[in-house]
Residue, then its C-alpha position, 0 to 999 in steps of 0.5 A: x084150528x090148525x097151528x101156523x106152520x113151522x118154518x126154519x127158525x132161522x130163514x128169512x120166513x122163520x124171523x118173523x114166524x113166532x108173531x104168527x102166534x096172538x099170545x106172542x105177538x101181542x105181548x112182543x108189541x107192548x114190549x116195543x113200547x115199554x122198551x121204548x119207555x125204557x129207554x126214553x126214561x134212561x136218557x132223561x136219567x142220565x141227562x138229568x144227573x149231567x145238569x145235577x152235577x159234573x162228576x164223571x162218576x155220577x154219571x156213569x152210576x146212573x147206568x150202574x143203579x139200572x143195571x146192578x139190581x139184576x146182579x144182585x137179585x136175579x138168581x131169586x127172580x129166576x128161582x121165583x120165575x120157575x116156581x110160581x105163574x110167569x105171567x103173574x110173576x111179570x105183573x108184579x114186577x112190572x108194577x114194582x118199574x111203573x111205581x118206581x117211574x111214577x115215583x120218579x115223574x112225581x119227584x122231578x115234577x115237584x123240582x124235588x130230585x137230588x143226584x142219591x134220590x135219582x140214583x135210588x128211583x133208577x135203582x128201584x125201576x131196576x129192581x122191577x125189570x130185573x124180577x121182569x126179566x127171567x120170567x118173561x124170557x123163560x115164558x117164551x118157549x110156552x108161546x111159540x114151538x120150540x123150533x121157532x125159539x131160536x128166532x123168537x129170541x132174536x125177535x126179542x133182542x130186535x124188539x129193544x132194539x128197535x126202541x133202541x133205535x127211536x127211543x135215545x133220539x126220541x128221549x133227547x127230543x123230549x127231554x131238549x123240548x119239553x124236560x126231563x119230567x115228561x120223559x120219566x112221564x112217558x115211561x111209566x105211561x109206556x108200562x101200561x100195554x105191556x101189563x095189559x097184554x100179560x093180564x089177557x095172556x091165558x096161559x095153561x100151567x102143567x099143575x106138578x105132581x111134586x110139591x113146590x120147592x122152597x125159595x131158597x132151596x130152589x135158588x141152591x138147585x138153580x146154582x148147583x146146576x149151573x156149577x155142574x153145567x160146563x158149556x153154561x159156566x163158559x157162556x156166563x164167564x166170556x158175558x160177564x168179561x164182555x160185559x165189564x169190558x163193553x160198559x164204558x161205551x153204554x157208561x160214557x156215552x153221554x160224556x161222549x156227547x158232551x165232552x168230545x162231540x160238544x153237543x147236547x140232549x138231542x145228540x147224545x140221543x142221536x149217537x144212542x139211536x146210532x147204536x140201536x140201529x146198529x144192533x137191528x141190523x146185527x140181529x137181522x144177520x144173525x142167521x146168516x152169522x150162524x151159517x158162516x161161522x161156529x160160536x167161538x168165531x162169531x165171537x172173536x169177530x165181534x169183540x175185534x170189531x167192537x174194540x175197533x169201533x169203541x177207538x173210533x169213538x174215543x178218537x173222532x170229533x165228528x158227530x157222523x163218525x162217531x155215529x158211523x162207528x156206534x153203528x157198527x158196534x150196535x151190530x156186533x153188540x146185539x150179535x154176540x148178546x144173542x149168541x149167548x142168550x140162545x145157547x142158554x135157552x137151547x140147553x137148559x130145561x124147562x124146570x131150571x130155565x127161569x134161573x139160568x136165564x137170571x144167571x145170564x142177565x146177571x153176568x150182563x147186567x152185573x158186567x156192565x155195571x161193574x164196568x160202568x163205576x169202573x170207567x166212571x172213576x177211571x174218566x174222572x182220572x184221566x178223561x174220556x178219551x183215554x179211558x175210552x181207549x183203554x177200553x178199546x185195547x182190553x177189547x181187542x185182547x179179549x179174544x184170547x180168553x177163547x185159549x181157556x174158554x173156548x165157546x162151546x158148539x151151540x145146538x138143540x140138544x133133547x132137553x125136552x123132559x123125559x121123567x122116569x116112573x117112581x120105583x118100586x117101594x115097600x118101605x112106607x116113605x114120606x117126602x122127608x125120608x132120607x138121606x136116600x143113598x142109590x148104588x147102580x152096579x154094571x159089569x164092564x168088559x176090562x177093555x171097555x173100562x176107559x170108554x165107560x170111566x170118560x163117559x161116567x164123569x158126564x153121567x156125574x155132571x148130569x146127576x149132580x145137575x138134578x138134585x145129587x151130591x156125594x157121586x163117586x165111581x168105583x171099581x171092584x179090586x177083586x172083580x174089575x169087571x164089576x163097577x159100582x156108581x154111588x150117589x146121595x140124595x137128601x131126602x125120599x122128595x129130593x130123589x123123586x125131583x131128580x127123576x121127574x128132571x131127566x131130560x131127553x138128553x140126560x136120559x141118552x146118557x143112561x142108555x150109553x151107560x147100560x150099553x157098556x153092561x155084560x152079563x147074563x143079569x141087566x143093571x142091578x140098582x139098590x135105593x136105601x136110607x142110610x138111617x133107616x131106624x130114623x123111619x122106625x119109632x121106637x114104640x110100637x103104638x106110634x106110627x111110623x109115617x101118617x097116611x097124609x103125608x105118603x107120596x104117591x107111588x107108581x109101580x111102573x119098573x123103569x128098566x132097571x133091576x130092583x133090589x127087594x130086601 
């Protein structure tokens, strides 16, 4: 059968070109209904503790207990996510949310709910999502083309959007008409097509040659490559200040609805519902964003106008204002999450995408839970209003945090993989060989030297991405045309790991390097233990190394000149 065609990802034919794909389409359509469950359930929660207690504080910690979980444990859900089945690995984390909701509906049906059991219940729902999250954002790419990525997560973002857009009002109607119990009902009902549509989900694992890393090694290696990784650090950093910027208008929301709009459930899902369709606008102008404007613009532009709207709201009392202005920042909301979210998928290869996304959704999530404890205390001091303002000027000065961390250009680089063959090996190895100790050596011509140097410090960051550690760069004081890279690796399988991760990109890299190479002889590189007799008994009866443990080996030459000793 002949695949759909592959449009422009971000024309008005490429929005809508992944739902060509059954897998993506059916899962993206239960998504619509969970968000929608979602959202129901967030508005019966929060409406709930407003009847429970009058603390501001209380409040706004309804959003912080659904928020904080993806904070504090989405490195290992993102690790998780790259190491076993994604389709399982949501499952499981989606029956964790449908025991929680269940949980929740069963409590508040039996008049059993307190304010600490409701902020616990959420918290556990929570907790599922965010194990939810890194793998099924991570899973996309392995449902559509990667040229059809870039509008696939922008038709995710539409998704809860759009649930954004119904699911407040809906969730206030529910909740003035028929209770809170009937809403936290509807979500856990809501969990069911979701978990259906991943059960029929055939997904087609590539088996690794490698053996699968340990949870907490593959956590450290998720961590040391965003560390080496400069473009991703400066998306997280502006995301997580955003996001503890922008908490207090999802935190006080129903604050605002009570207190300055002096209304009840069915307006404060009004004014959500405002906000939702608002942000199905923005992610609708996505593309056109894009074609205007470079992602440091976009960024300004949407934090001015979200500043601008969250004043608007503090200052109006008027429920088709404040309606008007959350329109506008639902738009601005959803264009620069977006922004953000794309320009981690598009730089980040497969082997780690799962942990860089839970890095993303921590700074998120994290940004606006810190930020909604924080507008919490600081409304129950001095109101909505005000604190509503504050959060507005902080907003609009923002945009000065672009002087130091300027977003960078977002593109498609080749992070498609290019793993390179094994090296030669005469000395028998096993996976906990090592530390393996590598030396490339190049000769530059003297007038090369700075251009080679500046490009080495990328080469650095991309071997410390894989796996490195211990890099460093030497000139020879007595043959300066001869330069020595140096770098360590754990083990004989922690060096196999970083070859088998290159990238197209990466590997480009490499080629720029050898570029700079002179001579007669081509780039000479050198593998060695650096404890050699820890592979050596001492008693010639015992053998070094046992034939089941031996990796294999192919002997295919990478390019590279070898050294046999």
């Amino acid at each position: 059968m002949t695949d759909p065609p592959k449009p422009h990802a971000f024309s008005v034919e490429g929005i809508t070109a992944p739902l060509r794909y059954p897998t993506f389409r059916r899962v993206w359509l239960a998504s619509l209904l969970s968000n929608l469950g979602i959202l129901i359930q967030g508005v019966g929660a929060a409406w709930a503790m407003t009847e429970m207690t009058s603390s501001a504080d209380k409040v706004a910690l309804v959003q912080t207990a659904l928020m904080l979980p993806v904070m504090l444990i989405s490195m290992p859900a993102g690790a998780i996510a790259d190491m076993y089945d994604r389709r399982i690995v949501a499952l499981i984390a989606l029956s964790i949310a449908f025991c929680g909701a269940t949980a929740m509906t069963a409590f508040d049906w039996l008049a059993l709910t307190t304010p600490n059991l409701l902020l616990m219940l959420c918290f556990a729902i929570g907790g599922g999502m965010a194990l939810m999250g890194p793998a099924w954002q991570s899973s996309v790419n392995e449902q559509v083309p990667t040229e059809t990525l870039p509008a696939a997560v922008a038709l995710n973002g539409i998704s809860y959007n759009i649930a954004r857009s119904f699911g407040p009002a809906v969730g206030g109607i529910v909740v003035a008409t028929v209770g809170t119990v009937a809403a936290f009902a509807l979500n856990a009902l809501l969990y069911l097509p979701l978990m259906l549509a991943l059960f029929l989900w055939k997904r087609v694992a590539e088996p690794s040659r490698l053996p699968r890393e340990q949870l907490s090694r593959a956590i450290v290696s998720g961590v040391r490559y965003i560390i080496n990784s400069p473009s991703i650090k400066i998306v997280l950093a502006r995301t997580l200040a955003t996001g503890v910027i922008a908490g207090s208008i999802w935190a006080l929301m129903p604050l605002v609805a009570r207190d300055l709009l002096h209304g009840g459930a069915q307006i404060y899902g009004i004014m959500l519902g405002a906000f939702g369709l608002g942000a199905v606008i923005g992610a609708l102008n996505i593309s056109a964003v894009r074609r205007r404007m470079s992602g440091e613009a976009a960024v300004r532009a949407c934090t001015l106008s979200l500043g601008g709207a969250i004043a608007a709201v503090a200052l109006s009392h008027k429920p088709f204002l404040t309606a008007a202005a959350l329109v506008l920042a639902g738009g601005v909301w959803t264009i620069a999450w977006t922004l953000f979210n794309i320009g981690i998928q598009l730089s980040t290869p497969r082997w780690v995408a799962g942990r860089s996304l839970a890095a993303y959704q921590a700074a998120l999530s994290g940004g606006i839970a810190i930020g909604s404890w924080g507008w919490g205390h600081l409304t129950d001091a001095v109101g909505v209003e005000i604190a509503l303002l504050v959060s507005a000027a902080l907003m609009l000065l923002s945009p000065l945090l672009g002087l130091w961390l300027r977003m960078p250009h977002i593109s498609v680089p080749g992070q498609d993989p290019a793993a390179l063959a094994d090296p030669e090996v005469r000395l028998p190895l096993t996976h906990r060989s090592g530390p393996l100790v590598v030396e490339v050596e190049y000769r530059v011509a003297p007038e090369n030297a700075r251009s080679f140097h500046n490009l080495m410090q990328d080469v650095q960051l991309y071997r410390q991405r894989n796996g490195a550690y211990g890099w460093s760069i030497a000139r020879d004081i007595a043959d300066p045309e001869l330069w020595t890279e140096r770098y360590h690796c754990p083990t004989w399988l922690d060096y196999l790991r970083q070859r088998n991760r290159s990238t197209q990109s990466e590997r480009a890299l490499d080629r720029q390097a050898v570029a700079f190479h002179t001579g007669p002889e081509p780039v000479r590189v050198r593998r060695m233990l650096e404890r050699p007799l820890g592979s050596v008994h001492r008693k010639e009866d015992v053998p070094d190394c046992a034939a089941n443990e031996m990796l294999p080996v192919d002997y295919k030459r990478d390019g590279y000149t070898n050294n046999r000793q």
